[in-house]
C-alpha positions as a LaTeX table, in Angstrom:
\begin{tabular}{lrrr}
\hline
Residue & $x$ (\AA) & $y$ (\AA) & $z$ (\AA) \\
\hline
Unk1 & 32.67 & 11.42 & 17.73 \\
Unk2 & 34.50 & 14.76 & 16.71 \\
Unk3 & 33.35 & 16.58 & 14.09 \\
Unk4 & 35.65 & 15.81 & 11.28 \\
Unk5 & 34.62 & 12.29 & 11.80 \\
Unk6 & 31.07 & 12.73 & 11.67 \\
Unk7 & 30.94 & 14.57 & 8.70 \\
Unk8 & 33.31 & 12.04 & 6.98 \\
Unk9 & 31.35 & 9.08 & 7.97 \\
Unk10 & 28.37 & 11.35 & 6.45 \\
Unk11 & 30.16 & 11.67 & 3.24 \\
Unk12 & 30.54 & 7.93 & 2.97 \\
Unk13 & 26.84 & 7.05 & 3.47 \\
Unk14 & 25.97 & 10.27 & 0.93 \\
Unk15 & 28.18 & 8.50 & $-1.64$ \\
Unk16 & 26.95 & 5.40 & $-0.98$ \\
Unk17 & 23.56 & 6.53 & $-1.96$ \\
Unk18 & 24.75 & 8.42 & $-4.88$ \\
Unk19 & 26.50 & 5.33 & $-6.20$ \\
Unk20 & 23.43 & 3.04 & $-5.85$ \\
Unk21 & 21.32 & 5.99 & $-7.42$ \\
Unk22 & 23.49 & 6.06 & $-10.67$ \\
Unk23 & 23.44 & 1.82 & $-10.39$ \\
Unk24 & 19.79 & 2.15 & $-10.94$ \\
Unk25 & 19.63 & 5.41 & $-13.15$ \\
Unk26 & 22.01 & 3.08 & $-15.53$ \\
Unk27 & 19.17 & 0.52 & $-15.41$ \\
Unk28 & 16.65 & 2.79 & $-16.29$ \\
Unk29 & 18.55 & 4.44 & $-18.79$ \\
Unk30 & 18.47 & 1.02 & $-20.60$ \\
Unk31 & 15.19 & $-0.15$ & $-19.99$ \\
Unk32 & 14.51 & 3.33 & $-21.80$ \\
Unk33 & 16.37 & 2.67 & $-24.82$ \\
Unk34 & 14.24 & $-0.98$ & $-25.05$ \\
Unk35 & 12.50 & $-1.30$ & $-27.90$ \\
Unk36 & 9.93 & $-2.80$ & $-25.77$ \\
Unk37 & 9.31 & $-0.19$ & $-23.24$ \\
Unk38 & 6.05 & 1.31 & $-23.39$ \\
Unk39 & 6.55 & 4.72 & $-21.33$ \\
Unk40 & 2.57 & 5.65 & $-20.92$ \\
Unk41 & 1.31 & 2.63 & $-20.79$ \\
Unk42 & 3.08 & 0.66 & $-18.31$ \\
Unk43 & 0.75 & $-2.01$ & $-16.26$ \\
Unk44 & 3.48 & $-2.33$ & $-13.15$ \\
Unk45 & 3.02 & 0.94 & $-12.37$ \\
Unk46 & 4.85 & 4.74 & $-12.36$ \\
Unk47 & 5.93 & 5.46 & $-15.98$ \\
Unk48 & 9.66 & 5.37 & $-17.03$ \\
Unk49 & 9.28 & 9.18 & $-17.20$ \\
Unk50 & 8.21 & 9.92 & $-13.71$ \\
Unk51 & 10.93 & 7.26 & $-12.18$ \\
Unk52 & 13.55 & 8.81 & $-14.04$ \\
Unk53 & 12.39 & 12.36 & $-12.69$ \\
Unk54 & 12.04 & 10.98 & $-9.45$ \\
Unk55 & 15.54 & 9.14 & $-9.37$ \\
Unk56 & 16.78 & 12.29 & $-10.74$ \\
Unk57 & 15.74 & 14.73 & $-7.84$ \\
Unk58 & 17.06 & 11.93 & $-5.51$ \\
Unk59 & 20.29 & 11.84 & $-7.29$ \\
Unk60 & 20.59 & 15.95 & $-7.38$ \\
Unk61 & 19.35 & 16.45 & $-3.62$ \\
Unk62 & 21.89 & 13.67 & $-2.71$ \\
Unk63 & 24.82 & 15.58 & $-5.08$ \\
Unk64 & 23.61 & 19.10 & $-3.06$ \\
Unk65 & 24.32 & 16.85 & 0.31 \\
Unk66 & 27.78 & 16.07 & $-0.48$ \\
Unk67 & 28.86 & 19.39 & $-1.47$ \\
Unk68 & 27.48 & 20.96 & 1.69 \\
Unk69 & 29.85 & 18.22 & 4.13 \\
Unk70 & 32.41 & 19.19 & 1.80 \\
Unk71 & 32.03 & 22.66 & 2.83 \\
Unk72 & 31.30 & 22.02 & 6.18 \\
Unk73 & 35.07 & 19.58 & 6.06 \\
Unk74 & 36.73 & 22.91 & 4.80 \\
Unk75 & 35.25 & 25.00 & 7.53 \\
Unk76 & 36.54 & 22.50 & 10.28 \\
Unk77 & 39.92 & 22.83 & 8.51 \\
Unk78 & 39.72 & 26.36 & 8.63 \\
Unk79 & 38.89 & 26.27 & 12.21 \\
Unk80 & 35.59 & 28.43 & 11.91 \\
Unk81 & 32.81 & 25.04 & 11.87 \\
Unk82 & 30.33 & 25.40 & 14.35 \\
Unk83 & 30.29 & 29.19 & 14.05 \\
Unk84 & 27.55 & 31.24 & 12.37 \\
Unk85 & 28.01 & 32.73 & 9.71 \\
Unk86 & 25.57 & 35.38 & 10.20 \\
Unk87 & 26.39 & 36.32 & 13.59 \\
Unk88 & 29.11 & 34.86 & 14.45 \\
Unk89 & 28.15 & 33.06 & 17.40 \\
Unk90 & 28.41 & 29.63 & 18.21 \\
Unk91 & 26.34 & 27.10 & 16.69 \\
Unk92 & 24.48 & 25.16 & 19.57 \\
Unk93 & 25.69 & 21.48 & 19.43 \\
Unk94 & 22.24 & 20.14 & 19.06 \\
Unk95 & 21.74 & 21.88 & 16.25 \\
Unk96 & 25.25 & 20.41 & 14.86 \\
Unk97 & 23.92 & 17.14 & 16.02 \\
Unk98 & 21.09 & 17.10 & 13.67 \\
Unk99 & 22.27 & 19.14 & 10.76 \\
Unk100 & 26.10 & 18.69 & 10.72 \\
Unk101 & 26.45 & 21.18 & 7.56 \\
Unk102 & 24.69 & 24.01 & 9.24 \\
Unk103 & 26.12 & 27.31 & 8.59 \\
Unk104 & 23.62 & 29.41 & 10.81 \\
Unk105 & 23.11 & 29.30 & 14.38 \\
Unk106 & 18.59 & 28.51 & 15.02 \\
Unk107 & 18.20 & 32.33 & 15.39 \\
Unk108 & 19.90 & 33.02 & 12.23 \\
Unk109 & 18.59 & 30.18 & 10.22 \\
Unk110 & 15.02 & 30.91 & 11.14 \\
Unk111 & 15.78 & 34.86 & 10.07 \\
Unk112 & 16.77 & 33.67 & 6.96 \\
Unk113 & 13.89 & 30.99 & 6.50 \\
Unk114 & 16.13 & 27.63 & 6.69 \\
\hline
\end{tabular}
């Protein structure tokens, strides 16, 4: 699979998720405005508080994901994907394997701590 279609089919799953996090947000959003829900004291479980903030770093980290294949899309329009940005070598295909979006090549990412 080329690159271009990688990182599309990527995109797709990211939205996916991003869709079915704002599906279930929605829900909670509602069962927050309930009159009958009881935020510190619920029996089930995790309060509506910390599934919100939990849902909520889900829904951000998943947000992050789909601007950094949209970045990666513009860099194999631009012809430069797969080349470091630090030193301008070539990214190792393994690496592009496993983290599609990569901007650094391993020696530049660990460098830079990521």
């Amino acid at each position: 699979m080329n690159p271009r279609d990688a990182l599309e089919a990527r995109r797709r799953d990211v939205l996916t998720r991003l869709a079915h996090l704002d599906d279930v947000l929605a829900g909670l959003r509602q069962d927050r405005g309930a009159d009958s829900a009881d935020d510190e004291h619920d029996p089930e479980g995790a309060t509506l508080s910390g599934e919100w903030s939990r849902l909520e770093g889900l829904r951000s980290d998943a947000a992050r994901e789909v601007e950094e294949v949209d970045a990666a899309l513009a860099r194999v329009a631009a012809g430069s994907y797969g080349v470091c940005t630090d030193c301008g070598r070539d990214i190792p295909s393994a690496r592009l394997a496993a983290r599609p979006d990569a901007t650094r090549c391993v020696a530049c990412a660990e460098r830079a701590g990521g």
